[in-house]
Every structure is written in structure tokens, then in C-alpha cells.
N, C-alpha and C positions, 0 to 999 in steps of 0.2 A: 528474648535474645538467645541465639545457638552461642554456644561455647567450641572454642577451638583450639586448639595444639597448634603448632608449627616446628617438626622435628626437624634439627637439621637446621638452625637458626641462625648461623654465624655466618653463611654467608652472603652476598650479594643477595641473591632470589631472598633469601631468607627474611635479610634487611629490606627489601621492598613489599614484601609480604605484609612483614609488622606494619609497616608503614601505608599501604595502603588498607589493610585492615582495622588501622586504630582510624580511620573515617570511614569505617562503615556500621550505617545504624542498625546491624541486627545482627551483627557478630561483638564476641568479648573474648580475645585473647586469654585464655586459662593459663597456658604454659605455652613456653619456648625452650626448645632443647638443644645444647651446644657443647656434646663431650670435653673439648680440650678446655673448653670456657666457661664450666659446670662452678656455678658460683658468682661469674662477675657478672657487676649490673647490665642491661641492655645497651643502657646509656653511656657506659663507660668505653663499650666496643665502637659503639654505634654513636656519637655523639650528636647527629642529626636525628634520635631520639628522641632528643633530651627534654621532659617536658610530655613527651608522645608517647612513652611506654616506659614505666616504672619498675616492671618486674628483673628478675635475675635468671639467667638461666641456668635450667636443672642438665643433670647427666641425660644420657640419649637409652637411656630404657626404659620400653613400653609400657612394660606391665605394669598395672596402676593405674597409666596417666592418660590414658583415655576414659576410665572412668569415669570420669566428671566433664568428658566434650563428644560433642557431638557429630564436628569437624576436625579432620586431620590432614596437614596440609605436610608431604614428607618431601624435603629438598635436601637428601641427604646423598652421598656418592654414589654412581652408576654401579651396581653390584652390593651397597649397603641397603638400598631401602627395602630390598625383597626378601632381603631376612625380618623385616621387621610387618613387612605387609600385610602377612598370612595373623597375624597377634590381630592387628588394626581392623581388616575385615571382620572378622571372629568379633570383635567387640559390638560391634554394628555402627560403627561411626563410618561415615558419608568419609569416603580419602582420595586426596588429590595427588598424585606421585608427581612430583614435576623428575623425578630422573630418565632416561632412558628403559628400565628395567621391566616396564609394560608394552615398548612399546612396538615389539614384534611378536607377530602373533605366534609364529615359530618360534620354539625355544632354540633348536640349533643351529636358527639365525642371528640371535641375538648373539649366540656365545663365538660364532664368527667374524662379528663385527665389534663384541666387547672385551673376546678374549679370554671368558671365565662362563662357566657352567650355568644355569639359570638351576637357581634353589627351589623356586617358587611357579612350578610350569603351568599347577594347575590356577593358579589364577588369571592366565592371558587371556583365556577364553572369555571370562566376564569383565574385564578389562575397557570402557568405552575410551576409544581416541577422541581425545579433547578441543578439538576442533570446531566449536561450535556452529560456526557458518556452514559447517560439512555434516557434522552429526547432530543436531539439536536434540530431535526425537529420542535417538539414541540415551542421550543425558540425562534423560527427566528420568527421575527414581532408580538410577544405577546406584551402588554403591562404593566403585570403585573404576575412577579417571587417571589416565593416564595422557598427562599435558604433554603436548608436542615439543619437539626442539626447538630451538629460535630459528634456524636455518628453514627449516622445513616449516612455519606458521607463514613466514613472507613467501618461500616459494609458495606454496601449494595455494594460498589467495590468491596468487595470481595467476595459476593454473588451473584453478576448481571449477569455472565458468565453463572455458571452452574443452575441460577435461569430459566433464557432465555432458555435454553436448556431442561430444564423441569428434569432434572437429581438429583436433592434436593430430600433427604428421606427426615423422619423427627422421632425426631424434629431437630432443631438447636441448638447448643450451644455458647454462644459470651461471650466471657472473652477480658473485654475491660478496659485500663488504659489509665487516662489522667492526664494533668496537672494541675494548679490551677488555671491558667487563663480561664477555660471553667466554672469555677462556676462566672468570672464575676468579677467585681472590689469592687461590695459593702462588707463591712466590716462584717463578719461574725466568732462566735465561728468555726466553721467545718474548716476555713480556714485559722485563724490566725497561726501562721509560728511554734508556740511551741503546737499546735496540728498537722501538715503537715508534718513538719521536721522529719527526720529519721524514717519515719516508712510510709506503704503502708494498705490502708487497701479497704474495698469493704463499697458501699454507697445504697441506694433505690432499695435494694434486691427485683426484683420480680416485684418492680412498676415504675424505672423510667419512664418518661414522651416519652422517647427515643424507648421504648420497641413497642408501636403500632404504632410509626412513620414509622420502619423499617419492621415491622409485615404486616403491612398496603400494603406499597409500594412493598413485596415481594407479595402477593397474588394479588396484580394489574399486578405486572408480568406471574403470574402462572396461572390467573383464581381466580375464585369464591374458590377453594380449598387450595393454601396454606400452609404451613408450621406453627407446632408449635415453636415457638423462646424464646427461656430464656436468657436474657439477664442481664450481671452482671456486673456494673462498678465499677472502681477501683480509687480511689484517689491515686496520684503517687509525692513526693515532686519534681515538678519539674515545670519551666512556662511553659513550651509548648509543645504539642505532643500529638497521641493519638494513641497507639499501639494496636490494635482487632486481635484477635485469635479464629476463626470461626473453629469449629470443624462440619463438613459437611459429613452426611449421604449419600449417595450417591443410588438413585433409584435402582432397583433390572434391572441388564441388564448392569450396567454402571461403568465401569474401570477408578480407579485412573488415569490412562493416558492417557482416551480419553478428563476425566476432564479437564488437565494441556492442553489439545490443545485445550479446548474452552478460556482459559485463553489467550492464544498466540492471536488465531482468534480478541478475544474480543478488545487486548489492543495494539495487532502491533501498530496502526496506531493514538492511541491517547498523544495527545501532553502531559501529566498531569499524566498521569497515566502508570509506569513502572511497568513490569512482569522479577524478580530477576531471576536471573541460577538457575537450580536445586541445592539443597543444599547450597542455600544461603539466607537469612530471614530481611527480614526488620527490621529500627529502627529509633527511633523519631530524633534521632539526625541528621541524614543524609540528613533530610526532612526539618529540622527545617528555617523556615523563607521564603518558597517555597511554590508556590503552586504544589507540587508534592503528588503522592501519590505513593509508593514502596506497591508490591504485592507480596506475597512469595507463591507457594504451596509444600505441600509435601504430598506425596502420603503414605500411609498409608495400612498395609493390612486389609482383614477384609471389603472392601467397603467403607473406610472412608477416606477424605478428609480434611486433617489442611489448612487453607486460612489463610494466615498473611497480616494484611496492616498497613501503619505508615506514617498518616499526620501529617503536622501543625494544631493543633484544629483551630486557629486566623488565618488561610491563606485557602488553600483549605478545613478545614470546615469552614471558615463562610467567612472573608471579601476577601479573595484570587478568592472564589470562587463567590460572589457577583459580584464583575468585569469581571471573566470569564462570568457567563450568561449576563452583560450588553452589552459584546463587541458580543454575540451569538447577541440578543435582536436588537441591532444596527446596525449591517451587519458590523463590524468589524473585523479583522482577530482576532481570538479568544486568541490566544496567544499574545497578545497584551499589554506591560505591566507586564508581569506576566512569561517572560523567567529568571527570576534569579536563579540562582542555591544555594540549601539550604549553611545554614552558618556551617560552620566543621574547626575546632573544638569546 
């Protein structure tokens, strides 16, 4: 059995973490850490614990508490985990960053789009993007993953086939909706239930933080040249999901149906990731509590390409898929853990 940490435990990612970790047969949760809530039981915060994890959570410093784990899964705030990273490396435990704080290779990229200095520059370099269906290779025997955003696992699935192929005109366009648990737990106007409830609307038109995540990682695909991306999210009253609708230019030479067969190519044989019938389209519901990801295309005339996909934001975009790259990371069957089929209805 690897022994594992989970820093940063109190939130959402945190609680699905434990929770998909207490079914897997080759991990044992050692500690969970939760500064403001250093002391109270798991169960207490977390009442769908209850039963599922017994422990309490300790204060959120390192030293020490890797000593006794193997894995380290850090879901702590964008700007806190990488004061903590450089401790965790150093120890030799296998660590999963689900924050933003790895995940430009640029340090004074990140600090443009996060606002705050990067502490910890020289760890980007070694840093593998957690992307499995994009990096696998990459994963096996790194030390140190850095998980994607939620925004950026559902686009770039959907753009990885004919990104690889070099087939992307440009620019792109991504109309993306999610749910409320991807803004997080802490208590905010944009989120409370009589601003959410009954109505859909769009959020950081133009700038989210997600836009040169995806921008980035597709021109690492393509070369120095790239794709322009406009990316526009949507707050949706709902806890979980995140439905993206990629409307894809299609290079000059290149048929909506030779498209749909780099999709087939791309995703036969990946465990995680489904490519729907024609004429049939993904949705968050289907997916919900899975780490799955449903992929729709539909061919369009005119050269253009609609790409649909629909995860769980809290599973395959963040902690579904934080397990997925540990069991890559470990030499463990990949799916491991992580075969349940979403919850319907």
C-alpha cells in the first residue's frame, strides 16, 4: 500500500480527493491537512465521509508529514502550494499540485495572469502537465504533476486530436459552462444561491486566468505558431459539470471527416475519454461523479468543426484526475480506482 497526504483538504477537490481515494486498493490516506480546521474530524466538515474516513485534520505544515507518505496530493491556493512544493520534492514523495502554480512554464507568465511573483521558478522545468491523454510518456516516473484546470481538461480534449494533426485554422472559439463548485467553497457575492439560482450568465470575458492555460498548451502542440483562442465562461446554477463547445476552423485542405477520424484514432483506446455516435452530443449529467470525459463532433459545412465535451469539473478536471496521473506517476494500472460509472439520474 503507498501512503498519501492530501494538503489542503478542506476543500471541494480536497473532499473528493478523500473520497475517491478511500476506494482505492493501493492507497491509505496517512494525513489530511486543513489549517483553519486543524483539529476537527473529517466527518464533521465533510458529513458524506461519514463512515469513509475517520481521521482529523492536522495544521498545513510540511515538515514531518511526508515522512511517512509516499504521495502528495497539494489542493492548496494558487500562490500557497509552491511555498510548500520545493519541502515536498526534497523529500522524494511522488506530488500532485492540482493549483495553477506549475502550470506555466514561464515564471513571468504566471505572475501576469496570477498577480504574485512565483517563489518556486526552478521547479517548472521539471514540472510534467497532467494531461494524460496528451502526456502519458511524460508521467511515468516524474516526481512532480502539475494537474490542469477544469476549463482547460474539457477544452484541450477536445482540441488535442485535430490540434496534433495540425488541422486547426484559426482562431478558435470555446463557449464553456460550469458549475458552482469550480469557483471553490469560499463564500462569495457571484456565488451565493439567489444570485446563481434560475439564471445562466458569462463571467471574465476575454481574461480568465484559463484562456493562456489552454492557449499555451495548444501552441506547445502546434509549434511556435498556434492558434488564436477566445474563450468565454459561463456560470450555470448547477454543482457540477463542465460542458465546452469548441467551434474549430478547420485548416485549408482538411474535411470535417477526416476531422471525426482523428477523433476515433485519438480516443479508441483511452480509458477516460469517450467519442459519442455521430449525432449524438454530450452532457454533464452523464458524466457527473466520473472521471469520464464524453466527446461529441459534428461536422459542419463550410470547413468548420463543432467539438463537444462534458466532465465532472471536481473528478476528471481536478481530483479524478489527480489520481489518474499518481497511478500513471507510480507504475500503477491507470484506471485504477477510478472505473465508476457517472451517477444518472
Amino acid at each position: 500500500m503507498l501512503k498519501a497526504a492530501v494538503i489542503g483538504a478542506s476543500g471541494y477537490t480536497g473532499a473528493e480527493l478523500l473520497r475517491i481515494l478511500a476506494g482505492h486498493p493501493e492507497i491509505e490516506v496517512k494525513r489530511a491537512t486543513a489549517g483553519r480546521y486543524a483539529g476537527t474530524p473529517v466527518a464533521e466538515l465533510f458529513p458524506s465521509l461519514t463512515g469513509v474516513y475517520d481521521g482529523v485534520f492536522e495544521g498545513t505544515a510540511v515538515e514531518g508529514l511526508v515522512e511517512d507518505c509516499d504521495v502528495a496530493f497539494v489542493g492548496l491556493p494558487h500562490g500557497e502550494s509552491m511555498k510548500v512544493l520545493p519541502t515536498l520534492v526534497e523529500s522524494g514523495a511522488k506530488v500532485v499540485d492540482l493549483s495553477a502554480d506549475m502550470r506555466f512554464e514561464d515564471p513571468a507568465e504566471y505572475e501576469l495572469h496570477y498577480g504574485t511573483p512565483h517563489s518556486a521558478p526552478s521547479l517548472l522545468a521539471d514540472a510534467v502537465y497532467g494531461l494524460p491523454e496528451v502526456n502519458r510518456d511524460k508521467l511515468k516516473g516524474t516526481s512532480l504533476v502539475s494537474n490542469p484546470g477544469c476549463y482547460p481538461t474539457g477544452a484541450l480534449l477536445g482540441l488535442y486530436p485535430a490540434a496534433r494533426a495540425g488541422v486547426l485554422g484559426s482562431p478558435l472559439i470555446i463557449d464553456a459552462k460550469s458549475g458552482v463548485s469550480g469557483a471553490g467553497r469560499k463564500l462569495t457575492l457571484e456565488t451565493h444561491y439567489p444570485q446563481v439560482a434560475d439564471g445562466v450568465e458569462p463571467y471574465a470575458v476575454g481574461e480568465h486566468r484559463h484562456r493562456p492555460e489552454i492557449s499555451g498548451r495548444l501552441a506547445g502542440l502546434m509549434g511556435e505558431s498556434g492558434v488564436e483562442v477566445f474563450f468565454t465562461p459561463h456560470l450555470v446554477p448547477m454543482n457540477r459539470g463542465i460542458l465546452s463547445t469548441m467551434y474549430l476552423p478547420l485548416a485549408e485542405g482538411a474535411s470535417p471527416e477526416e476531422a471525426r477520424a482523428l477523433y476515433e484514432d485519438a480516443y479508441s483506446d483511452e480509458p477516460f475519454v469517450s467519442l459519442l455516435p455521430g449525432g449524438s452530443f454530450p452532457g454533464t449529467k452523464p458524466v457527473q461523479g466520473s472521471n469520464n470525459c464524453h466527446v461529441g463532433v459534428e461536422m459542419l459545412s463550410g470547413g468548420m468543426l463543432v467539438v463537444m465535451t462534458a466532465i465532472d469539473n471536481l473528478v476528471k478536471g481536478a481530483s479524478g484526475q489527480a489520481v489518474q496521473n499518481m497511478n500513471i506517476m507510480c507504475g500503477l494500472p491507470e484506471e485504477t480506482g477510478l472505473t465508476g460509472a457517472g451517477l444518472f439520474p
